[in-house]
C-alpha positions in Angstrom: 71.2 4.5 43.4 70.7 6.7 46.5 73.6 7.9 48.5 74.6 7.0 51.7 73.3 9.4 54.5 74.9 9.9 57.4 73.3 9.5 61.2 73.1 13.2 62.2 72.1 14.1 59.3 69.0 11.6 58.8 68.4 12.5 62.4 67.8 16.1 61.2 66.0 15.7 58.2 63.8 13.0 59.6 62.7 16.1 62.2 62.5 18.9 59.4 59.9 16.1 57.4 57.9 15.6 60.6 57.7 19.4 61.4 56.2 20.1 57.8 53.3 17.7 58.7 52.8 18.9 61.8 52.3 22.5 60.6 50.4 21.6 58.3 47.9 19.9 60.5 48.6 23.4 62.5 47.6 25.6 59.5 44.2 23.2 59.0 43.4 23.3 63.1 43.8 27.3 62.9 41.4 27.5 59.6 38.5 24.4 59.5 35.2 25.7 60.5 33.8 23.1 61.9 34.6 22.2 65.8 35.2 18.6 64.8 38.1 19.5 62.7 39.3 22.6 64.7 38.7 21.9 68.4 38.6 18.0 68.2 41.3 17.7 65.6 40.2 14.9 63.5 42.3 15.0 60.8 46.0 14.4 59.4 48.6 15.3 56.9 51.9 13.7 55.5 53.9 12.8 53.4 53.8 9.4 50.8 56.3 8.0 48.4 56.0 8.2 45.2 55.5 4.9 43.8 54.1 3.3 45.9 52.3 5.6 48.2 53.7 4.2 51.3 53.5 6.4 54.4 56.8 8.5 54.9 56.4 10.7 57.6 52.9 12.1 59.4 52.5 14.6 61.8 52.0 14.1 65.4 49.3 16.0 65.4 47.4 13.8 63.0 44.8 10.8 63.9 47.1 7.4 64.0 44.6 6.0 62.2 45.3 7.7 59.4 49.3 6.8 59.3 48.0 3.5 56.8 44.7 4.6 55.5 46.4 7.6 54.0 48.7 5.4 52.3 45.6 3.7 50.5 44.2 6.8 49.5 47.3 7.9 47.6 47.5 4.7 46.0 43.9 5.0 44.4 45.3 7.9 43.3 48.0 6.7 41.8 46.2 3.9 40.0 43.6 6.8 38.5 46.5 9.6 37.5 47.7 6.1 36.2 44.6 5.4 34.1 44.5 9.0 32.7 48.3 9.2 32.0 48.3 13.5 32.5 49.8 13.9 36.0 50.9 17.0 36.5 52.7 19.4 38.8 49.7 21.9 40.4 46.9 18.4 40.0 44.8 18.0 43.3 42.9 15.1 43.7 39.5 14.7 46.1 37.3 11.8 47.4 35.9 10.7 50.1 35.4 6.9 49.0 35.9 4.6 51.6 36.1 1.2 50.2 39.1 2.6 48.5 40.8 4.8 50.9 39.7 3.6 54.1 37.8 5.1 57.2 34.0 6.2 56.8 32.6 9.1 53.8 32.7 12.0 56.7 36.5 12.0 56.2 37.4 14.1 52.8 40.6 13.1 51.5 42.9 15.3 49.4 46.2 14.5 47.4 48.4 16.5 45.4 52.0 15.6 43.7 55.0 17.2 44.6 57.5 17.6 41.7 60.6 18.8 41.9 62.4 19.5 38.5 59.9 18.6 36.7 60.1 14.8 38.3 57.4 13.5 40.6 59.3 13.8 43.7 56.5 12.7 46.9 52.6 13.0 47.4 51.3 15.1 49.7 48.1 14.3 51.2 45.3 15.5 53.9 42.2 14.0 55.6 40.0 15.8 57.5 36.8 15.2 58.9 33.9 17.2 57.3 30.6 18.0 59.6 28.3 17.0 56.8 28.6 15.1 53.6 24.4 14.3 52.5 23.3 11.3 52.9 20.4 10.4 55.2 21.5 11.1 58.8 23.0 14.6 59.6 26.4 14.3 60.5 26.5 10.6 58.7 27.0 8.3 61.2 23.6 6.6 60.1 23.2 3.4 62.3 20.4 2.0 60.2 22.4 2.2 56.7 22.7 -0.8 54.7 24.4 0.6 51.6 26.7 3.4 51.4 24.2 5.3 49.6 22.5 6.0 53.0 25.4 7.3 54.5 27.1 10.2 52.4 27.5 11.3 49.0 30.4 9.4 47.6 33.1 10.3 46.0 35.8 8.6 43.7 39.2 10.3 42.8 38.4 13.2 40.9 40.7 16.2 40.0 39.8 19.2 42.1 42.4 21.7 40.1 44.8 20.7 37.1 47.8 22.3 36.8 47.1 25.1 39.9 43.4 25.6 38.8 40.9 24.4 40.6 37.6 22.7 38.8 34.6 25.3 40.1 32.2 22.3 38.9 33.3 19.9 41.9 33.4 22.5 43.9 29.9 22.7 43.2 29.4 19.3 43.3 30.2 19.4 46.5 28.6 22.3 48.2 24.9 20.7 46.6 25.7 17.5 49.0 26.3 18.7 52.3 23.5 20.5 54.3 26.5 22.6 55.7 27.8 24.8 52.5 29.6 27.0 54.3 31.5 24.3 56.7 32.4 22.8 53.8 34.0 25.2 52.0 35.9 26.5 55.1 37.3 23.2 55.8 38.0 22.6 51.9 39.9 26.2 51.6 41.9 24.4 55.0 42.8 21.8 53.5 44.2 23.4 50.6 46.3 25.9 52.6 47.5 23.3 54.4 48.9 21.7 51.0 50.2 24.9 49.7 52.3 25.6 52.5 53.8 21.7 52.6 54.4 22.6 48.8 55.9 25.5 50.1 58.2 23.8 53.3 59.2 21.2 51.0 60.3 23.4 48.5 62.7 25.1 51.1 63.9 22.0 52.8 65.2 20.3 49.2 67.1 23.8 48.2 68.6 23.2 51.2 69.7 19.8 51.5 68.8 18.9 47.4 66.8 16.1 46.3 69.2 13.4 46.4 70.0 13.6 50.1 66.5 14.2 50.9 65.4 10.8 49.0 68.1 8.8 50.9 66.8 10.4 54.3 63.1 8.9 53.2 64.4 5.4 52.0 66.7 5.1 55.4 63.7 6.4 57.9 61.9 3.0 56.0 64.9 0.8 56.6 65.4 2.1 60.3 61.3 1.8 61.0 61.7 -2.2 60.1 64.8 -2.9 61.9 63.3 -1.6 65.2 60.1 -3.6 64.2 62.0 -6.6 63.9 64.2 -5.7 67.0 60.8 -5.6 69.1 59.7 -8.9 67.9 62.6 -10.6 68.4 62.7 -9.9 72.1 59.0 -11.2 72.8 58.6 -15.0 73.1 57.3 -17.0 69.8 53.9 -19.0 69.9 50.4 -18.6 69.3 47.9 -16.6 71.6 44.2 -15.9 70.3 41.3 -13.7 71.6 37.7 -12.7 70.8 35.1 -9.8 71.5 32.1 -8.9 70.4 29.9 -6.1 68.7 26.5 -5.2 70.5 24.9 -5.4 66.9 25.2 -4.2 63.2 22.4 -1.3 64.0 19.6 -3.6 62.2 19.7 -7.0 63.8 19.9 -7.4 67.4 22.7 -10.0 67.6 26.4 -10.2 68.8 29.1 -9.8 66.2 32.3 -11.8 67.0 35.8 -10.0 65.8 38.6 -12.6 66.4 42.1 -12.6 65.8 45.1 -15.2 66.7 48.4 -13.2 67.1 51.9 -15.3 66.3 55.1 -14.5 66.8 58.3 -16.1 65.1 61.6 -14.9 65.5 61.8 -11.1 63.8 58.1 -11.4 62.5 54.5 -11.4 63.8 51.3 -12.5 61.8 47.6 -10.8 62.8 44.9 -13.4 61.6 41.2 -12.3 61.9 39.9 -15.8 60.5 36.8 -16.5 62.7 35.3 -12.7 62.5 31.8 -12.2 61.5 30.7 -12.2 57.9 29.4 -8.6 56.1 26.9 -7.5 57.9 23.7 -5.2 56.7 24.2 -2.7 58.7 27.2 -0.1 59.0 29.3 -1.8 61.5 31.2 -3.2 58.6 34.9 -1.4 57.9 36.9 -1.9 54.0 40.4 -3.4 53.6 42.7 -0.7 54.3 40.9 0.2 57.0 41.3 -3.2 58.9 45.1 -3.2 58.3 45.5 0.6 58.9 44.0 -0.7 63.0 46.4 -3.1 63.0 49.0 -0.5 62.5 47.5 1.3 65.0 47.4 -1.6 67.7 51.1 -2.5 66.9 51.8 0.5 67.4 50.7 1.3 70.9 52.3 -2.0 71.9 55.2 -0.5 70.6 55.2 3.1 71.4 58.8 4.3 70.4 58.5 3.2 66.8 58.5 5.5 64.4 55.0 6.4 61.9 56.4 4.9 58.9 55.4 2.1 56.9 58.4 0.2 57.4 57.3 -0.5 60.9 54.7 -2.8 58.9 57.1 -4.7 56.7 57.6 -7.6 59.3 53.9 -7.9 59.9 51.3 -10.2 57.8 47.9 -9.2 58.2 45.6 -11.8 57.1 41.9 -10.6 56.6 39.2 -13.4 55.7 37.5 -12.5 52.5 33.7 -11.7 53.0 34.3 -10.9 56.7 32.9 -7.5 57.9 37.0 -6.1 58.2 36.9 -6.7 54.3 33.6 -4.9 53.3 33.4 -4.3 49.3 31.6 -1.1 47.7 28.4 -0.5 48.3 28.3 -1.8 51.7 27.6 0.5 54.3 30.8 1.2 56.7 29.9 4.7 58.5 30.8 2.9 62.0 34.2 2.0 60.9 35.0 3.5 64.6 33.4 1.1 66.8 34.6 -2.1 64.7 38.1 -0.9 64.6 38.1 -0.2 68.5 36.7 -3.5 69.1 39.6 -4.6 66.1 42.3 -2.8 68.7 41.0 -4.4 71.8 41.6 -8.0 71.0 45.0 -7.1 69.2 45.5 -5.7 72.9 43.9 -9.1 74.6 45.9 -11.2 72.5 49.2 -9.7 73.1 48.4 -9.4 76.5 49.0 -13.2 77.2 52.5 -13.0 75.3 53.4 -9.6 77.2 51.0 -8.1 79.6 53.6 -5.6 80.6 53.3 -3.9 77.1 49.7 -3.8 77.0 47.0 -2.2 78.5 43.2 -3.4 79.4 40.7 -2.1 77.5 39.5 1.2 77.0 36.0 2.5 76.9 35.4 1.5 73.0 33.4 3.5 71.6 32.8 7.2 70.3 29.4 7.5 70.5 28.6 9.1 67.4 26.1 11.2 68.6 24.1 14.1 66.2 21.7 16.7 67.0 20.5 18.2 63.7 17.1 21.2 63.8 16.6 23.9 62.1 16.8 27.5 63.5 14.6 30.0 64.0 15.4 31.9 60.9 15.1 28.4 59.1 18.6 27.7 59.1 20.0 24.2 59.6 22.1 22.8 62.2 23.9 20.0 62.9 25.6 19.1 66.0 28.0 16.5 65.8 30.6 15.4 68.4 31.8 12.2 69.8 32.2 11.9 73.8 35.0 10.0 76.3 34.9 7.5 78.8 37.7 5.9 80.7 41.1 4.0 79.2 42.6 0.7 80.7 44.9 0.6 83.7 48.1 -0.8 83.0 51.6 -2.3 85.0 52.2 1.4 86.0 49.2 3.1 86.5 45.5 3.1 86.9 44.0 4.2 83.5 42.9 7.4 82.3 39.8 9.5 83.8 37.5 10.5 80.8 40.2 10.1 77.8 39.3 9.9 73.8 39.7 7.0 71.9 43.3 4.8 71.7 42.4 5.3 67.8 42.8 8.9 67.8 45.0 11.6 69.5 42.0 14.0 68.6 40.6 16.1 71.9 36.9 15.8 72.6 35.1 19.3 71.8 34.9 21.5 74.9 31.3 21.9 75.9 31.5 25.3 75.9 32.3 25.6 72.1 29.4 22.8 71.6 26.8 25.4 73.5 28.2 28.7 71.6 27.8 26.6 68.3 24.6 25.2 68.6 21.5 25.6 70.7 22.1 23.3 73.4 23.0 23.3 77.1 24.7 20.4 78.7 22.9 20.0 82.0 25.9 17.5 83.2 29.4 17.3 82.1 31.1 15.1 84.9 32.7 11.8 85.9 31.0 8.8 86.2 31.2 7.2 89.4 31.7 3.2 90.0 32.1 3.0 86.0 35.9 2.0 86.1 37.5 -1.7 86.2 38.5 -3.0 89.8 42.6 -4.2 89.5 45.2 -3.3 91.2 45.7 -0.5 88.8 42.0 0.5 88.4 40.4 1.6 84.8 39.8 4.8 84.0 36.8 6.6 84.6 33.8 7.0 82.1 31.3 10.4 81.7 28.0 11.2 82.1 26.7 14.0 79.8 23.0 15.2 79.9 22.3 17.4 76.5 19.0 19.6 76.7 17.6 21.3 73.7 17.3 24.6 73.5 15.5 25.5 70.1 12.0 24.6 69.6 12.2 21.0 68.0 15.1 18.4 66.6 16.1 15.4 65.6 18.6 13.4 67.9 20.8 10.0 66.4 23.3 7.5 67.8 25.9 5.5 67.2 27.7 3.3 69.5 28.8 -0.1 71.1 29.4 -1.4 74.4 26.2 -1.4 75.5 26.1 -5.1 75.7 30.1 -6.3 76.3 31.5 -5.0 78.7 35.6 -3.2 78.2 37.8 -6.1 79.7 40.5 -6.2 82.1 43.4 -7.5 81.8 46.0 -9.3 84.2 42.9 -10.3 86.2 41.8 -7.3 86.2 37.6 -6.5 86.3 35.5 -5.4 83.7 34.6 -1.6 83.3 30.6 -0.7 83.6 28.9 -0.7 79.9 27.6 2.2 78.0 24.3 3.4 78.7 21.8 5.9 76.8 18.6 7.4 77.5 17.2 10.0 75.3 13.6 12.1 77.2 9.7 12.1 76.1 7.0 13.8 77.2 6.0 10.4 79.3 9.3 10.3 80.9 13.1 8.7 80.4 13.3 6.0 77.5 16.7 3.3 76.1 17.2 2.1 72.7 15.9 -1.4 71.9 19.4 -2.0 70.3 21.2 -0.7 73.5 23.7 1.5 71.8 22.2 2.9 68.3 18.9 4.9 67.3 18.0 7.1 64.8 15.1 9.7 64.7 14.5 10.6 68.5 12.4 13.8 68.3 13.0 16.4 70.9 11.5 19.1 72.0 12.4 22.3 73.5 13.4 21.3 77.4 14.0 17.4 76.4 17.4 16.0 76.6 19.6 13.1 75.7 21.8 11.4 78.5 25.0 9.2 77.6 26.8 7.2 80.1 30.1 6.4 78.9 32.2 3.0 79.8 35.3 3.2 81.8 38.1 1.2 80.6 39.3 -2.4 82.3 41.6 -2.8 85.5 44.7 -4.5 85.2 46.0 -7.3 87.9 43.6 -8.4 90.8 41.5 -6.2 92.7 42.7 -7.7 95.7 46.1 -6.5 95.1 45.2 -2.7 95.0 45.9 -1.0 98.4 43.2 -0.1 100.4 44.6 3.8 100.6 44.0 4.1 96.9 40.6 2.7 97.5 40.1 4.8 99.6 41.1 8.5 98.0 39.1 7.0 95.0 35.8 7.3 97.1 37.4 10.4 98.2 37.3 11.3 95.0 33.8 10.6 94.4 35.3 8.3 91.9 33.7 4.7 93.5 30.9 4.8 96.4 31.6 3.7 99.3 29.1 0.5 98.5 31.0 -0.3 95.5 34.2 0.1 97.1 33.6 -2.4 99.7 31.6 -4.9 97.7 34.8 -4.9 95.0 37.5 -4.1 97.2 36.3 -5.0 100.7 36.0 -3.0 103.9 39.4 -2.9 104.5 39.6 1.0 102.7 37.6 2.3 105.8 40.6 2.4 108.0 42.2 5.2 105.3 38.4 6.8 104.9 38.6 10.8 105.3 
C-alpha cells in the first residue's frame, strides 16, 4: 500500500520528475550528431512504470508523439526481459521495430531499468531519430516500400549492455546497417548519456524524498491526469459527430485513401472509432497499433491543452481500431510514412470535435512533413545524406489567425535552420520564404505555407520524397476556406517537372546547378471570410502575405480603403 502524499508535495515532485526528462532530452540535443536530432529535436525521454510501462512523466522537450508510443516500446520490453527471466540492474535494451513500438524504423529506441535496492523501481527510456538506418532509400522514408524490408534494417529488443556492459557485437551490428557510421554512433553514445544521467537524477531525487514517497507521487500524477480527463468531458455536450479525409495515395497506386473516425461523448468518457478507414495498403502510408492510439493521444491532447503527459489522461478514452485497416498494420508491412497518416489521423480527430466544440479546436494545419532526402557522394567518395522535413502554415482558430510557416501539430521539434542544412551538406537553398495566397480565407485566416528552392552543389545525387496534400486540400473550420495544397517540382536538363503521384518520388537524379522546389500548404481559416475585417486584409497584402488579386477575389474590394 502506498502512502498518502500531500498537495505541495506531489506538486514538487511531479516538477523534479519532469525536469529529469527534460535534461535528459537537453544532454541528447547538446551531443547527437545528426541535425535532425540536434537542431530539429526529434526525439524524447521519460519515465515508465514498472509493470505496466505506462507513461509517467516525459519531458517537454520531447515529440508528443512519443508520450504513448514510448509506453509500447517499454512494454515489448517488458514482455522479452519477461521471456528471458535475467533482468538486471545495468541491462539496456535497443530496437527500432515499429510494429511493436510504434512510429517508423528511423526512430531508435532505448530502454534501461532503474532499480533501486535491488527492486525494479521505473524504466527509463529514449527515442531519437537516427539519419540513416539501411534500407533502400537514404534517410528511409522510401515512398515506394511495400515491406519493411525496404525501409530500414529492423530491429527487435535486443540487450545492448548487461549488467553495465555494453554488447560490442550489436554495436557492430548496427554500424554495418547505416550508411552514416559515424552519425550513428554519436547519436547512440547520446542516447546513452542521456540514460546515465536520468540514472543519475533519479538516484538523487529518491535519497531525497525515498522510494515510498516518490511511488505515491507517480501513482497520484495517474489519478490526477484522469480526473481532469474526466472533468473535460463532462463539460462538453454528449452525442455523436463523425468526419472523413483523405490520403493523396499509398506511394504505389494512385488512389485516395479514406481515414474516418466518429467521435462520442457520454458523460465523463469519450470513444474514438476509426471503423470506415482504408484497409492495409502496399505502400508505406500504413502506421501499427500503438502508433494509431499514441495520435489519438496526441489529438486529445491539443483539444485539451492543460492536461498533463501521463497516461491517466487516456484512462477515460476507448480507442477502437478496425482490424486489417492501414492504423492497425502487422509486421512486415511497410509503415515508413507513419507521419503523414497520423497527421491526416489528427486532422479529423480535430474535424470531428470541431462540431461538438469549435472553440477548442483549430482548422487544419498544413499536414505533412515532406520527407524530403538528398543523398551523393562527395568528392573524396564519401556519402551523404541530407535529410530534413520542411513547414507550412497551422490553422486559424477562435483567437487568432494561424501560424506563419510552423512544424507539425505532431511534433514540438524545430525545423533545421537552413544555414546548418548548407554547412552540412553541399547544397544552397536558392529560396527560403513565405508562400503568398497559400493560407485559408476566415475570419481568422490559416497560416502561411513555404517555398524552398534546394540547388545542388556537388557534381551528381539522388533526390526522394515523401508527402501528402498534394491532392486534399487542409480544411477550415467554422466555415472557414481551404488552405492551397502542396506542390513539388524537382529540375531536368529539359526544364521544371511534378511527380505523377503529386506528393511522393523516388530516384530524381540531379545534377550540379539542378534543384528541387517544395511548396508547402498553409493551414485552414476558421469562421467566414466575410467576417474578417478588411484592415487585416489589408496589412496581409501589406505583408506580401495575399496579392492583392487574391485578396479581392476572397475577401472583396472592400480592403482597398485600408491599402498602404
Amino acid at each position: 500500500m502506498t502512502e498518502a502524499i500531500d498537495p505541495i508535495t506531489l506538486a514538487v515532485l511531479a516538477g523534479r520528475m519532469e525536469q529529469i526528462a527534460d535534461e535528459m532530452d537537453a544532454t541528447l540535443f547538446r551531443a547527437a550528431f545528426n541535425p535532425i536530432i540536434a537542431e530539429a529535436h526529434d526525439a524524447s525521454h521519460g519515465l515508465y512504470h514498472a509493470e505496466s510501462g505506462d507513461t509517467l512523466v516525459q519531458g517537454k522537450s520531447g515529440l508528443p508523439i512519443f508520450v504513448g508510443v514510448m509506453s509500447f516500446t517499454v512494454k515489448a520490453v517488458i514482455d522479452k526481459s519477461a521471456q528471458a527471466g535475467d533482468l538486471a540492474d545495468g541491462d539496456i535494451y535497443i530496437l527500432n521495430d515499429a510494429h511493436l513500438g510504434g512510429t517508423h524504423l528511423s526512430d531508435m529506441r532505448l530502454v534501461r531499468p532503474y532499480f533501486r535496492d535491488g527492486k525494479l523501481f521505473c524504466y527509463l527510456a529514449s527515442v531519437g531519430h537516427w539519419h540513416d538506418v539501411g534500407g533502400a532509400v537514404p534517410g528511409n522514408y522510401n515512398p515506394t516500400a511495400t515491406d519493411a524490408f525496404q525501409e530500414a534494417f529492423v530491429l527487435p529488443p535486443v540487450k545492448l549492455a548487461r549488467k553495465g556492459e555494453i554488447n560490442q557485437d550489436i554495436v557492430d551490428i548496427l554500424l554495418r546497417n547505416t550508411r552514416l557510421p559515424q552519425s550513428a554512433m554519436g547519436d547512440l553514445n547520446g542516447q546513452l548519456g542521456a540514460l546515465d544521467l536520468g540514472a543519475k537524477r533519479l538516484d538523487e531525487l529518491l535519497d531525497e524524498y525515498g522510494s515510498d514517497t516518490v511511488k505515491a507521487a507517480l501513482d497520484a500524477l495517474g489519478d490526477r491526469a484522469e480526473k481532469l480527463m474526466r472533468s473535460e468531458l463532462a463539460s462538453l455536450p454528449d452525442g455523436r459527430w463523425e468526419a472523413v479525409d483523405y490520403l493523396d495515395n499509398d506511394g504505389i497506386t494512385d488512389t485516395a485513401l479514406p481515414i474516418k473516425v466518429a467521435l462520442e461523448i457520454a458523460g465523463e468518457s469519450m470513444t474514438l472509432d476509426f471503423e470506415g478507414t482504408a484497409p492495409v495498403t502496399a505502400g508505406p502510408v500504413n502506421i501499427a497499433l500503438p502508433t494509431a492510439v499514441a495520435t489519438a493521444y496526441v489529438a486529445i491532447k491539443h483539444i485539451f491543452p492543460d492536461l498533463p503527459a501521463n497516461a491517466g489522461v487516456m484512462r477515460p478514452i476507448d480507442v477502437r481500431v478496425p482490424e486489417g485497416s492501414l492504423l492497425s498494420a502487422e509486421f512486415p508491412a511497410p509503415v515508413g510514412g507513419y507521419t503523414e497518416t497520423i497527421l491526416r489521423m489528427i486532422d479529423v480527430v480535430f474535424a470531428a470535435a470541431s462540431q461538438a466544440a469549435p472553440d477548442r479546436v483549430v482548422a487544419n494545419a498544413y499536414g505533412t512533413i515532406n520527407a524530403l532526402s538528398i543523398a551523393g557522394k562527395r568528392a573524396n567518395g564519401q556519402p551523404w545524406v541530407m535529410f530534413s522535413f520542411y513547414g507550412g502554415g497551422h490553422g486559424g482558430s477562435i483567437d487568432s489567425d494561424g501560424l506563419n510557416h510552423g512544424n507539425a501539430p505532431i511534433s514540438t521539434a524545430t525545423i533545421p535552420p537552413m544555414e546548418i542544412l548548407e554547412a552540412a551538406y553541399p547544397v544552397m537553398f536558392r529560396q527560403w520564404a513565405l508562400r503568398p495566397d497559400s493560407a485559408g480565407a476566415g475570419r481568422h485566416r490559416g497560416g502561411l505555407g513555404a517555398v524552398y528552392e534546394i540547388e545542388l552543389l556537388e557534381e551528381k545525387a539522388e533526390a526522394f520524397l515523401f508527402g501528402e496534400r498534394g491532392r486534399f486540400a487542409p480544411q477550415g473550420t467554422a466555415g472557414g476556406g481551404a488552405a492551397a495544397m502542396n506542390v513539388f517540382h524537382y529540375e531536368q536538363s529539359d526544364g521544371w517537372h511534378a511527380p505523377p503521384l503529386a506528393s511522393k518520388m523516388l530516384g530524381i537524379r540531379l545534377e550540379r546547378g539542378q534543384a528541387v522546389r517544395l511548396e508547402t500548404p498553409g493551414g485552414g481559416g476558421y469562421g467566414a471570410a466575410a467576417d474578417r475585417p478588411a484592415k487585416a486584409v489589408a496589412k496581409d497584402v501589406a505583408l506580401g502575405y495575399l496579392t492583392p488579386e487574391a485578396a479581392t477575389e476572397t475577401y472583396g474590394a472592400s480592403w482597398k480603403e485600408f491599402a498602404q
